[in-house]
C-alpha positions in Angstrom: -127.8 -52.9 63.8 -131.0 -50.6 64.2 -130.5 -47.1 65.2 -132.7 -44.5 66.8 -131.9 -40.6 65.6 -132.4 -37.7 67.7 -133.3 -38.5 71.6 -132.9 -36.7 74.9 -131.7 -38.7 78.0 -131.5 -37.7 81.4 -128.7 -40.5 82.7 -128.7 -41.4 86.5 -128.3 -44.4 88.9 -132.2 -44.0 89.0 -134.2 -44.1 85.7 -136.3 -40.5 87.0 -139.8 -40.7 85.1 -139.9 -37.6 82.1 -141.9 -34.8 85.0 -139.1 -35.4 87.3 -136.1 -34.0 85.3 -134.7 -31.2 86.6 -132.8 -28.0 85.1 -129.8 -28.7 86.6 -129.3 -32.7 85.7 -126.3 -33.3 82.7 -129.1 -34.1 80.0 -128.0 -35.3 76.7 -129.0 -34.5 73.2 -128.2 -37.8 71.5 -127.5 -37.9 67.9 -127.8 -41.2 67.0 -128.1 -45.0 69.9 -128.3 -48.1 68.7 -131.8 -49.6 69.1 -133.3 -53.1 70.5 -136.7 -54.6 70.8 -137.0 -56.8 73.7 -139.8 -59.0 74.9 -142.0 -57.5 77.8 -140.7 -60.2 80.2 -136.9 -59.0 79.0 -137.4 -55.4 79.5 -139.6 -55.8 83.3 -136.3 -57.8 84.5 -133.7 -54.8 83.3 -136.4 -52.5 85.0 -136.4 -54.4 87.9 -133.0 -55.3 88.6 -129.4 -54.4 88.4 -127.0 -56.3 86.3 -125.2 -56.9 83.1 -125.4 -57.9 79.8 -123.0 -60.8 78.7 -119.4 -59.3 77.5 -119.4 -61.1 73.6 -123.3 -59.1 73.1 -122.0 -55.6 73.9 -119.2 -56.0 71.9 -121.4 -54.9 69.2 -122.9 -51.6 70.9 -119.7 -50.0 72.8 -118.6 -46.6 71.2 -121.6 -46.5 68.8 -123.4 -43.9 70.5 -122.9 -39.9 69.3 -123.9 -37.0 71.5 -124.4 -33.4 70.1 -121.4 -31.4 71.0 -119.0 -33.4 72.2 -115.9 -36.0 69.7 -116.0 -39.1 71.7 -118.9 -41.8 71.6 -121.2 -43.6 74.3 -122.0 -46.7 74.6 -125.3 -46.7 75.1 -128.2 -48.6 74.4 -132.2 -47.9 73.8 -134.6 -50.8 74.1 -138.3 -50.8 73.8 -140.8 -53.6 74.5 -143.3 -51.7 72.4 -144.9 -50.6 75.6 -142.0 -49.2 77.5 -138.5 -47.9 76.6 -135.3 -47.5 78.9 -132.0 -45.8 77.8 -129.2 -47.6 79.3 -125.7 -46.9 79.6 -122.7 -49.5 79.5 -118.8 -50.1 80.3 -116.8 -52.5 78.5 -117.9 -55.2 80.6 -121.3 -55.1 80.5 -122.2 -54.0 83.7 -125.3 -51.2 83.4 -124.4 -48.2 84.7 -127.1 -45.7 84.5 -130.7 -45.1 83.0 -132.8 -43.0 81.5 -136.6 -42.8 80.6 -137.8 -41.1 78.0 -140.0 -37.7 77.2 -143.3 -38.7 76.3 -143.0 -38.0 72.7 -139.9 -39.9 71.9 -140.5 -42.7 73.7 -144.1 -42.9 71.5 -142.0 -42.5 68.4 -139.6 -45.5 69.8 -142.7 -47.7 70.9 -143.7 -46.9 67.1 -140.7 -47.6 65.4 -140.0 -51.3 67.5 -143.4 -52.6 66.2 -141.5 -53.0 62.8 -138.0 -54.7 64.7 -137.5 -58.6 65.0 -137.4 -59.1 68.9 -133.7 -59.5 69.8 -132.7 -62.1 72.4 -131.4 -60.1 75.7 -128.9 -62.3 77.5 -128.8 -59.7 80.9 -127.4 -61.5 83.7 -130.0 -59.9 86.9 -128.1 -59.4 90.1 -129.6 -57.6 93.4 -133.1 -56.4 93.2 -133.8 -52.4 92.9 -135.6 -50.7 95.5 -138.6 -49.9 94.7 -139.2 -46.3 95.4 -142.0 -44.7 97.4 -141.6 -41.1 96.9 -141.0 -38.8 94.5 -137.7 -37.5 93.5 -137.8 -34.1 95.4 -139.1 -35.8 98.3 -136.1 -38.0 98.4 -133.9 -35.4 97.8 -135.1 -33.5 100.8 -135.0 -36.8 103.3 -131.7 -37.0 102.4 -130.5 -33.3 102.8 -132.1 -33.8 106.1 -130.5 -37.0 106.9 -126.7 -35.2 106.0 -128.3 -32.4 108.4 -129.1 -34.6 111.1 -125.4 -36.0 110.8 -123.6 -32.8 110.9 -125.4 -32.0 114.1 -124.4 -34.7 116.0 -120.9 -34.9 114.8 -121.2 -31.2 116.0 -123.0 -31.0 118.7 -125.2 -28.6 117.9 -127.5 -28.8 119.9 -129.3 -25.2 119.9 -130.1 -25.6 116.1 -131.4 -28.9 116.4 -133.4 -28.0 119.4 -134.2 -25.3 116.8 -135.5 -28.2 113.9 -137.1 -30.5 116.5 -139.2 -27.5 118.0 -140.4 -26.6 114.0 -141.1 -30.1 113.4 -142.5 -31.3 116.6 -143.8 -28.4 118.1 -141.8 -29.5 121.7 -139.2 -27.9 123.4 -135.7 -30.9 123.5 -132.5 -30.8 124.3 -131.5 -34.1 124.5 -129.4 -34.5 121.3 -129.5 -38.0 121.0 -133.4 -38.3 121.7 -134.1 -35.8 119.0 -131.6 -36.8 116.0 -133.2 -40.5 116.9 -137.1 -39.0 116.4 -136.3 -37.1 113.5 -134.6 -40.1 111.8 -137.6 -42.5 112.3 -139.9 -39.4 111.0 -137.8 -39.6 107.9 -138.6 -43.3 107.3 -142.4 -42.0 106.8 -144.1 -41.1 104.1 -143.0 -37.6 102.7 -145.1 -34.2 104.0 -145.2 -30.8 104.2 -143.7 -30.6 107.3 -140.6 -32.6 105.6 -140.4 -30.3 102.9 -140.7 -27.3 105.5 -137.4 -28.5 107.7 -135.7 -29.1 104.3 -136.3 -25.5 103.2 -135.5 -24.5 106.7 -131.9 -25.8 106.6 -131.1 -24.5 103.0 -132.3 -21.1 104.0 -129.7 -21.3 107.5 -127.0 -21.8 105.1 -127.9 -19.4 102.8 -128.0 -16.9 105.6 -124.0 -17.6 106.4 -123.0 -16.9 102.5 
């Protein structure tokens, strides 16, 4: 088995690309990960879709990863195509549970490295297709923390600070919960703007304002 030394991953549901980490994800300083090269074809379907690799293959890679600071191994695997490398993560079954890309530099260094690695045959059983993402990772974050808004105010029924929201966003007067929880969900299902970014900071600051 190949290993890779030395690699920082930033593990999550969603592989975020190296400019979209932020200071407060868990990321790891890995000691040591076993290391795969994997055709192009092989590495576009684990990009692509979620899934598993067959139980007898990751036999061989459960418990072999380290991480600085802490006793018990990962199982965790890095594979390069030579143009691309993923981090994945594992359970005794197979099943991928989270990704990571890399930083620019180790992922070079990987790319590098996988020229001189035999190709390895990648038996990943593809189930449901990943959505394809539109925005960025902020902007999602902030559709979302409006969507929870939206939610609370109509389990609420508060209706003066969403007339509040709709009259920042809109620039109209509403009162009519329903009608205005209804326009600023189909907003939401548009591309990300300013104006998104202003009711996001809007709500985080009303909070902050009852601490």
């Amino acid at each position: 088995m190949h290993y890779f030394y030395d690699l920082l991953v930033n593990l999550d549901e969603m592989a975020w690309e190296f400019y979209e980490w932020d200071k407060n994800d868990s990321i790891l300083s890995l000691k040591k990960i076993p290391f795969l090269r994997v055709s192009e074809k092989d590495f576009q379907t684990l990009c692509m879709y979620e899934g598993s690799l067959e139980e007898n293959f990751v036999k061989d890679f459960l418990q072999k990863t380290l991480i600085k600071g802490n006793s018990q191994n990962a199982s965790m695997i890095l594979v390069s195509s030579t143009n691309h490398c993923l981090v994945i993560e594992i359970d005794v079954d197979g099943h991928v549970l989270a990704r990571s890309q890399l930083l620019v530099e180790d992922e070079n260094n990987a790319n590098e490295m996988a020229h001189s690695l035999k190709e390895s045959i990648f038996p990943f059983i593809k189930n449901k297709k990943i959505v394809k993402r539109k925005d960025f990772r902020q902007a999602i974050a902030e559709k979302n923390l409006i969507k929870i808004e939206l939610k609370t105010l109509l389990k609420t029924q508060n209706v003066t600070k969403c007339t509040y929201l709709y009259y920042e966003w809109f620039g109209i007067l509403e009162n009519d919960l329903e009608k205005m929880i209804t326009d600023c969900l189909e907003e939401l299902k548009k591309p990300y703007t300013l104006k998104i970014h202003k009711i996001a900071s809007l709500i985080r600051l009303s909070y902050k304002e009852c601490l």
